[in-house]
MARKEKE-89685 format. One record per residue (C-alpha): residue number from 1; residue in one letter; z, y, x. Coordinates in Angstrom, 2 decimals, padded with zeros to 5 digits. Layout:
{pos: NUM | code: A | z: Z | y: Y | x: X}
...
REM end
This chain:
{pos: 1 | code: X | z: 000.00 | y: 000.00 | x: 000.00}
{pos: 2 | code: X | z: -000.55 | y: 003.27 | x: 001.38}
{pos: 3 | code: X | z: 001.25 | y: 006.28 | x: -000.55}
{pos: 4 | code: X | z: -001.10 | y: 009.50 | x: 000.31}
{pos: 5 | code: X | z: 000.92 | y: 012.96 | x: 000.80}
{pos: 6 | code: X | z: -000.97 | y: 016.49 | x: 001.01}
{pos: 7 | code: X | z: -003.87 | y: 016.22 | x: 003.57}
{pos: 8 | code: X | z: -004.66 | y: 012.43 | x: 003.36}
{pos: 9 | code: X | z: -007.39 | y: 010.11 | x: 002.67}
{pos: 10 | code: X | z: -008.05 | y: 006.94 | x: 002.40}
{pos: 11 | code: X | z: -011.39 | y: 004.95 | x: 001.91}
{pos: 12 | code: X | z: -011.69 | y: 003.50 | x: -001.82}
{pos: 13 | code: X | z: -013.48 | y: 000.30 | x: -000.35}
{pos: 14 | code: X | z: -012.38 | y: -000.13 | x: 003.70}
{pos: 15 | code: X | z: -008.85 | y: 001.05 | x: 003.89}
{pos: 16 | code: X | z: -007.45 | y: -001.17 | x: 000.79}
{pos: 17 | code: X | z: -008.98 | y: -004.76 | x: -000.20}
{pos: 18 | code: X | z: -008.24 | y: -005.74 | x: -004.00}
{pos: 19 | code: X | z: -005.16 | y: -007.36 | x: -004.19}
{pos: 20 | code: X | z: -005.68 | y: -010.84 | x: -006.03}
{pos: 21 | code: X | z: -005.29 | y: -010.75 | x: -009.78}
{pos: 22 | code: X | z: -005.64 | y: -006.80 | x: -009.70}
{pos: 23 | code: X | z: -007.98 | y: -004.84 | x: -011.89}
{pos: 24 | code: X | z: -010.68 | y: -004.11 | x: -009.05}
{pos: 25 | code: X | z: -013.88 | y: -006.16 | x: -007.71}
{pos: 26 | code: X | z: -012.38 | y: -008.95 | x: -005.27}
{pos: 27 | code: X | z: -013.42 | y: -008.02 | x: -002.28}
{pos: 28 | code: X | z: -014.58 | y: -004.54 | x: -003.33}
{pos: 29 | code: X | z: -011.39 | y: -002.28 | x: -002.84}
{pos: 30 | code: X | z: -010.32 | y: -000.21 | x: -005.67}
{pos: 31 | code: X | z: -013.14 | y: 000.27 | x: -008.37}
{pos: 32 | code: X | z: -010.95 | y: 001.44 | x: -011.39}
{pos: 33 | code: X | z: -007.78 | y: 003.33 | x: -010.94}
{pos: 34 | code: X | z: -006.23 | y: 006.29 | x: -013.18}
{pos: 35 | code: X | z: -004.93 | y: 009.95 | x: -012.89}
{pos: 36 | code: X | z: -001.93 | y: 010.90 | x: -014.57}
{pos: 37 | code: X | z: 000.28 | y: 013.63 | x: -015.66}
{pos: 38 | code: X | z: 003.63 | y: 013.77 | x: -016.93}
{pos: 39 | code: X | z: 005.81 | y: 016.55 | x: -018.04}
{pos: 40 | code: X | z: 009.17 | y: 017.51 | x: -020.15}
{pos: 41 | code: X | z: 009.50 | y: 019.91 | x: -022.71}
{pos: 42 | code: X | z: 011.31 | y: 023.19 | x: -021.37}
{pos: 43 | code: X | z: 015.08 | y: 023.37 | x: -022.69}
{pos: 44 | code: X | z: 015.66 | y: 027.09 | x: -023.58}
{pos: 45 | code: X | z: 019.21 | y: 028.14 | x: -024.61}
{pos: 46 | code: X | z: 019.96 | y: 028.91 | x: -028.27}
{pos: 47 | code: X | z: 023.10 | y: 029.95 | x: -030.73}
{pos: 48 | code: X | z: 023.23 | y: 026.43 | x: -031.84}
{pos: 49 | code: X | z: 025.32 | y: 023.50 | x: -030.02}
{pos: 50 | code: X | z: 021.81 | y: 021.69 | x: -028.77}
{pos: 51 | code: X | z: 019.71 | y: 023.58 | x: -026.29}
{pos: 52 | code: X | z: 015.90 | y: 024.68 | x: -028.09}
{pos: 53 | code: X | z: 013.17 | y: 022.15 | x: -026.88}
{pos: 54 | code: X | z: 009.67 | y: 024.61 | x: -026.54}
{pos: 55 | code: X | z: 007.04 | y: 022.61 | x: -026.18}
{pos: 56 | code: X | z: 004.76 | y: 022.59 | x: -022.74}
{pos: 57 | code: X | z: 000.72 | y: 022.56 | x: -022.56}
{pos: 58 | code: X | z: -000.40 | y: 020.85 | x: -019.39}
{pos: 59 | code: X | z: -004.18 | y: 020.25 | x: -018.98}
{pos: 60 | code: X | z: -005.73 | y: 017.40 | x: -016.92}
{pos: 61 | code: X | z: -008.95 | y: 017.92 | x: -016.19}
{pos: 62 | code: X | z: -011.73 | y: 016.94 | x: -013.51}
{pos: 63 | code: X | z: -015.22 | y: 018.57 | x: -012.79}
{pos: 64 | code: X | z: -018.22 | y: 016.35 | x: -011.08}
{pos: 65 | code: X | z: -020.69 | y: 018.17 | x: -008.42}
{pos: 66 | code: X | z: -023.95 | y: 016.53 | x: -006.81}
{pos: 67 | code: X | z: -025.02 | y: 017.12 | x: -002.98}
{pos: 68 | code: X | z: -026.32 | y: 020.46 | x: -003.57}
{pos: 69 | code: X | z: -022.84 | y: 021.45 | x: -005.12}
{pos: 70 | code: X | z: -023.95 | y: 022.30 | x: -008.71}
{pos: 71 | code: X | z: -021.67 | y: 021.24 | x: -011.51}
{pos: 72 | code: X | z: -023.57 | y: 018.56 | x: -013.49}
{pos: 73 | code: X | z: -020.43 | y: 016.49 | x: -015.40}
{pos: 74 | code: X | z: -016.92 | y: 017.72 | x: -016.18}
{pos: 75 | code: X | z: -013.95 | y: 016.61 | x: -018.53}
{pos: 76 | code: X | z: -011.67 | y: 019.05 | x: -020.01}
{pos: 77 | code: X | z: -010.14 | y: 019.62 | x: -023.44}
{pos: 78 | code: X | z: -012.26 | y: 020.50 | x: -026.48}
{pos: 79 | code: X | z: -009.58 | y: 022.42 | x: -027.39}
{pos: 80 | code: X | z: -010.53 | y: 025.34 | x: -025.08}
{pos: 81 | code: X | z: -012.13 | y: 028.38 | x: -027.14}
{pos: 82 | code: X | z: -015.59 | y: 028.16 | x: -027.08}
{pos: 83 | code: X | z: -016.36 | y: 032.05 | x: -026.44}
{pos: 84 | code: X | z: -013.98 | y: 031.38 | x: -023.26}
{pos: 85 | code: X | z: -015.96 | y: 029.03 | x: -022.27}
{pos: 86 | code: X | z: -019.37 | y: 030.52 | x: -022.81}
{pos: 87 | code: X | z: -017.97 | y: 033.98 | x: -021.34}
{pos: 88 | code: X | z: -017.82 | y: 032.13 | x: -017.84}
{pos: 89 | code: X | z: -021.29 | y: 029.96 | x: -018.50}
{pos: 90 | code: X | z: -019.23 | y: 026.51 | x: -019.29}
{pos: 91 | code: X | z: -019.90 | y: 024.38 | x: -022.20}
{pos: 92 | code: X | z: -017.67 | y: 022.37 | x: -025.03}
{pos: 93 | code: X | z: -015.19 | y: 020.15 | x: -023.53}
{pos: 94 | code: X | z: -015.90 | y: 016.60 | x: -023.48}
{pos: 95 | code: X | z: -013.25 | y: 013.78 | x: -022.79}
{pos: 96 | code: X | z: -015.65 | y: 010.71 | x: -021.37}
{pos: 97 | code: X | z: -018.52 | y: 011.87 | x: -019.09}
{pos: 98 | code: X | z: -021.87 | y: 011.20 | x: -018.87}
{pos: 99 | code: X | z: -022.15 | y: 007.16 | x: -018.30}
{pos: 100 | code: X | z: -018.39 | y: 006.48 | x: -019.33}
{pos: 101 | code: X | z: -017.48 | y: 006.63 | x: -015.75}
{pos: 102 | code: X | z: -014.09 | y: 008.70 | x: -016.49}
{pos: 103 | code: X | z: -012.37 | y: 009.04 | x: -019.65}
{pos: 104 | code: X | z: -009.39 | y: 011.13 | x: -020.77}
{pos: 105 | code: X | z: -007.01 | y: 010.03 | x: -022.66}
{pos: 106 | code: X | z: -006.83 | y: 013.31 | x: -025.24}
{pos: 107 | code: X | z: -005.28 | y: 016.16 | x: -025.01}
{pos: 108 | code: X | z: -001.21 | y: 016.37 | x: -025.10}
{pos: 109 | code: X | z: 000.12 | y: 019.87 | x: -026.89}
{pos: 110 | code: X | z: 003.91 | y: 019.55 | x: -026.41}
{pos: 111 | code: X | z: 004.79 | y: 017.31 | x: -023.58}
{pos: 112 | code: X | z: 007.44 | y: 014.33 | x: -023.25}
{pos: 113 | code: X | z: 010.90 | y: 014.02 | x: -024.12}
{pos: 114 | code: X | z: 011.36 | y: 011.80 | x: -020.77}
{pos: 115 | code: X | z: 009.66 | y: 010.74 | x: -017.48}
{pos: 116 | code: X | z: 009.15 | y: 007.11 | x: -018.05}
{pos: 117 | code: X | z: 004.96 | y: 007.81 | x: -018.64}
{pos: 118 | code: X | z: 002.42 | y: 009.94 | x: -018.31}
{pos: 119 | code: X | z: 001.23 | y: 012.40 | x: -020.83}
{pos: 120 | code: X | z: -002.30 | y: 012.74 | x: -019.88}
{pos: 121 | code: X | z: -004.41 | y: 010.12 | x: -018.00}
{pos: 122 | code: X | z: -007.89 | y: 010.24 | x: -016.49}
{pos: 123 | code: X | z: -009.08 | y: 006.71 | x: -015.88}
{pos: 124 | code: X | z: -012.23 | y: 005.90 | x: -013.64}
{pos: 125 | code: X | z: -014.36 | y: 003.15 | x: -013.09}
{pos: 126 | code: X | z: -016.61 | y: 004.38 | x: -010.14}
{pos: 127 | code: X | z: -019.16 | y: 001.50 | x: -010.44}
{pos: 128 | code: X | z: -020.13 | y: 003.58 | x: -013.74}
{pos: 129 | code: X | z: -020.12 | y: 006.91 | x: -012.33}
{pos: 130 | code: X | z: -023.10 | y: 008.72 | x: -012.79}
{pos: 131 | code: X | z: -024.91 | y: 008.25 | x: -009.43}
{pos: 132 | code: X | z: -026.23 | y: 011.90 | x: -008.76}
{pos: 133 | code: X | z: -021.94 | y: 012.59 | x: -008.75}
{pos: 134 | code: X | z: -021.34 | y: 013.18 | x: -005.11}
{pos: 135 | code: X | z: -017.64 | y: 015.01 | x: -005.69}
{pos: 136 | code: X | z: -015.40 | y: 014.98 | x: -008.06}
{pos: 137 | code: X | z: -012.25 | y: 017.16 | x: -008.20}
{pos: 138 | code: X | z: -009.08 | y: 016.48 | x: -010.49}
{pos: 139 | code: X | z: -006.84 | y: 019.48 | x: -011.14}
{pos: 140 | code: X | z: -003.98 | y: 020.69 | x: -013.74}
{pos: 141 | code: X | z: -003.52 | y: 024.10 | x: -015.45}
{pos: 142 | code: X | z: -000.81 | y: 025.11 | x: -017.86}
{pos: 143 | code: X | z: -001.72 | y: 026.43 | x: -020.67}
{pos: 144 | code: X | z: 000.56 | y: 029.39 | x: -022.13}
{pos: 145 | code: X | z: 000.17 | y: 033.23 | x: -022.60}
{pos: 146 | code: X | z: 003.95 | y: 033.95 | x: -021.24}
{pos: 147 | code: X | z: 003.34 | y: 035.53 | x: -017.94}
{pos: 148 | code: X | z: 006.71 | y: 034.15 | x: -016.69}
{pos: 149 | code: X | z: 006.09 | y: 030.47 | x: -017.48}
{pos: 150 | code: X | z: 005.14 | y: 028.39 | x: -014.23}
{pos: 151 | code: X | z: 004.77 | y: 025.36 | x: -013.27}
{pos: 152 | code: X | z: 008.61 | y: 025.29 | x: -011.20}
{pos: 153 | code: X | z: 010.23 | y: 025.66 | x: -015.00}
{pos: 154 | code: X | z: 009.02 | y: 022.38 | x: -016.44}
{pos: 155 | code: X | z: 011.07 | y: 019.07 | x: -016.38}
{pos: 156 | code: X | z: 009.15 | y: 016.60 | x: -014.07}
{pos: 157 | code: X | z: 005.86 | y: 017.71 | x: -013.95}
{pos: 158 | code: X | z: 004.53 | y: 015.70 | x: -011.78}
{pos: 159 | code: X | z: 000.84 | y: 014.14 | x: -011.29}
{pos: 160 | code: X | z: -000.13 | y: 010.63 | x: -009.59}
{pos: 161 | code: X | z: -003.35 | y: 008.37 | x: -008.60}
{pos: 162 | code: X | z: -002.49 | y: 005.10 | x: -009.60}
{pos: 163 | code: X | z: -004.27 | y: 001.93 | x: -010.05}
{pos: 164 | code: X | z: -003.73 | y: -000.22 | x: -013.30}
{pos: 165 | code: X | z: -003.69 | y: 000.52 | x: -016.73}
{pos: 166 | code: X | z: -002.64 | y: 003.41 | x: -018.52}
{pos: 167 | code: X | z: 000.42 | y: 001.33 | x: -020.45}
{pos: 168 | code: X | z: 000.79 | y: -000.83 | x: -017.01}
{pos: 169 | code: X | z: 001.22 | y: 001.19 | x: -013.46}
{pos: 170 | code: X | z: 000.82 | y: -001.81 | x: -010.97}
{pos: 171 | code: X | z: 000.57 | y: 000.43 | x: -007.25}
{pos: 172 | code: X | z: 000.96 | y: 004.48 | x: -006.61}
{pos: 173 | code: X | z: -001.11 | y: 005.61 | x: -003.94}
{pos: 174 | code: X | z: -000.87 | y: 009.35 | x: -004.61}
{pos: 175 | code: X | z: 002.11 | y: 011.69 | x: -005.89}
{pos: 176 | code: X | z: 003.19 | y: 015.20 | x: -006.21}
{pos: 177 | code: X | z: 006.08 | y: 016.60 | x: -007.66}
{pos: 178 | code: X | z: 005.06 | y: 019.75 | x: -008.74}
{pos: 179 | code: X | z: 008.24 | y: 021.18 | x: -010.39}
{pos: 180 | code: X | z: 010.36 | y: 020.44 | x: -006.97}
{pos: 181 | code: X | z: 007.67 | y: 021.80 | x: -004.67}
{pos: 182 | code: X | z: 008.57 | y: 025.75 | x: -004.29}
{pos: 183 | code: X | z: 004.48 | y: 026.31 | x: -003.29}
{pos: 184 | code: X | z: 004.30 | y: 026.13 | x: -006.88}
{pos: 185 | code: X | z: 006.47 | y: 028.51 | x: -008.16}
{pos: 186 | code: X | z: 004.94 | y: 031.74 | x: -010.24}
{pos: 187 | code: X | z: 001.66 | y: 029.42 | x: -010.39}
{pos: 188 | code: X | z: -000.24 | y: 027.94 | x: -013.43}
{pos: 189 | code: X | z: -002.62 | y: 025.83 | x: -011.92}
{pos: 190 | code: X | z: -003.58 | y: 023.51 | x: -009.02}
{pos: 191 | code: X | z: -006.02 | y: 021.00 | x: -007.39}
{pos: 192 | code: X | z: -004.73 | y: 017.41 | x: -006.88}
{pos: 193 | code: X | z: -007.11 | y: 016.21 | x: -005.09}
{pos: 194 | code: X | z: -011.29 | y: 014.88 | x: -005.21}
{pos: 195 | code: X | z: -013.52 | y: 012.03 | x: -004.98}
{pos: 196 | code: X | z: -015.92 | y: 012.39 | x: -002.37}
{pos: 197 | code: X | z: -018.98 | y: 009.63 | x: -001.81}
{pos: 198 | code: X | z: -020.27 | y: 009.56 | x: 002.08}
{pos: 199 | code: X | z: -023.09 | y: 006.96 | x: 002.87}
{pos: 200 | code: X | z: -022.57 | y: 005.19 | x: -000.80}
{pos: 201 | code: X | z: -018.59 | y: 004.90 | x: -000.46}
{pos: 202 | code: X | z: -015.54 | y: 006.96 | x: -002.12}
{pos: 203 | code: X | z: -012.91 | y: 008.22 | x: -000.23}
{pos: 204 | code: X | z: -009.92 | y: 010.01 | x: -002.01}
{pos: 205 | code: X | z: -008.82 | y: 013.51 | x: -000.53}
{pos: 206 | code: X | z: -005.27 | y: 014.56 | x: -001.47}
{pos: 207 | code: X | z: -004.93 | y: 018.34 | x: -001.87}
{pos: 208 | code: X | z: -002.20 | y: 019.24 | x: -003.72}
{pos: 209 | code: X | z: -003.32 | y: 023.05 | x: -003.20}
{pos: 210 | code: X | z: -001.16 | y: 025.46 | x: -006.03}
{pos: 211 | code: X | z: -003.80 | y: 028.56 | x: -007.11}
{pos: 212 | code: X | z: -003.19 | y: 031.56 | x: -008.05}
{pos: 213 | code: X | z: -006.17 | y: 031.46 | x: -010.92}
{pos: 214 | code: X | z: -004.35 | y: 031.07 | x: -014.39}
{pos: 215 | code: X | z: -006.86 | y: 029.98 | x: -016.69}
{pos: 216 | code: X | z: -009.75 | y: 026.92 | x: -016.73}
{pos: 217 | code: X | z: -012.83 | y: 028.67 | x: -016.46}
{pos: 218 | code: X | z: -011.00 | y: 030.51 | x: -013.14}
{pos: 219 | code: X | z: -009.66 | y: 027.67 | x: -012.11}
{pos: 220 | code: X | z: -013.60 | y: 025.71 | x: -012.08}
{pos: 221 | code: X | z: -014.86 | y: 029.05 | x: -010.43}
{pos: 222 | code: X | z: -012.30 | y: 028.84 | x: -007.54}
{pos: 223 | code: X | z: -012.98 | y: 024.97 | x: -007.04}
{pos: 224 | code: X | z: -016.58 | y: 026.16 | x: -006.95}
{pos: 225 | code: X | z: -015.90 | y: 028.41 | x: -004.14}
{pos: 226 | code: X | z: -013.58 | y: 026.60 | x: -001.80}
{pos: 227 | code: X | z: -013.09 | y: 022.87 | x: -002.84}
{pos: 228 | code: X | z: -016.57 | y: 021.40 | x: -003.06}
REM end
């Protein structure tokens, strides 16, 4: 098992063979692994006994380039406002993308009420990955209009690369705490990490970068300039 901190790699198919009985190709590495999220609802103080839960807006999302770094796939929430969207020159959100390669598992509006799963999940199966995708890049925003919320006030948000199941995590080979990491403090969004395919293989960068961008469409336009 190798557990990846901020800076590391490791090669989908050299560095890890498929452990027997796993989910991936025998002999392949890891071909299907997920991305997940989890997060608590924010405890405010109140006149009553029991401390207010508020609920907490995370957003999981990933965006897909091709060698000449233009955006041709993405998955975000079709929640976001379409005339946000279009503002910036995005389109609808989608949460499978082209060829069923990745697939979200929907978008969570309040967040958990403990830290025993994830609340969002991207799962991939890179043998279906749509083969003009050269990079793809995995990041988290929070979505709320308070200009004091961050991502240091939320119980155990955390996000992970995993491989398994979403209802069965069998090894962890990427983590970040981002509630206990002060980098994150007075931010509301951040880059985990990205796919990148060299000479017809997948390697997995961990970035764990916090951004000062609030908002999706700012977020996408700052990956566009620095991450791909």
């Amino acid at each position: 098992m190798i557990n990846l901190k901020k800076g590391g790699r490791f090669n989908l198919k050299k560095d890890l063979p498929a452990p027997a009985g796993g989910s991936n190709v025998s002999g392949a590495g890891i071909v299907r692994f997920c991305v997940g999220c989890k997060w608590g609802k924010i405890k405010k103080k109140s006149m009553f006994i029991f401390d207010k839960e508020v609920d907490v807006d995370l957003d999981l999302s990933c965006v897909m380039f091709n060698d000449r770094h233009e955006m041709i796939d993405w998955i975000y929430s079709p929640c976001y406002n379409a005339k946000y969207l279009a503002s910036y020159g995005y389109s609808k959100g989608k949460l499978v993308s082209a060829g069923g390669g990745l697939q979200h598992s929907g978008d969570d509006l309040a967040g958990g009420t403990d830290s025993s799963a994830d609340n969002e999940i991207i799962q991939v199966d890179i043998s279906k990955v749509n083969p003009d995708v050269s990079v793809i890049i995995f990041f988290l925003n929070y979505v709320d209009e308070d200009n004091n919320a961050d991502f240091s006030k939320i119980p155990y948000a955390s996000i992970r690369l995993f491989e398994g199941t979403p209802d069965k995590v069998e090894t962890i080979h990427a983590t970040y705490n981002v509630a206990a990491d002060p980098a994150f403090k007075n931010t509301k969004s951040m880059i985990m990490g990205k796919l990148v395919k060299q000479n017809g293989q997948w390697a997995f960068d961990a970035i764990g970068d916090a951004l000062k961008e609030d908002g999706l469409c700012e977020t996408i336009n700052k990956i566009k300039e620095s991450y791909v």
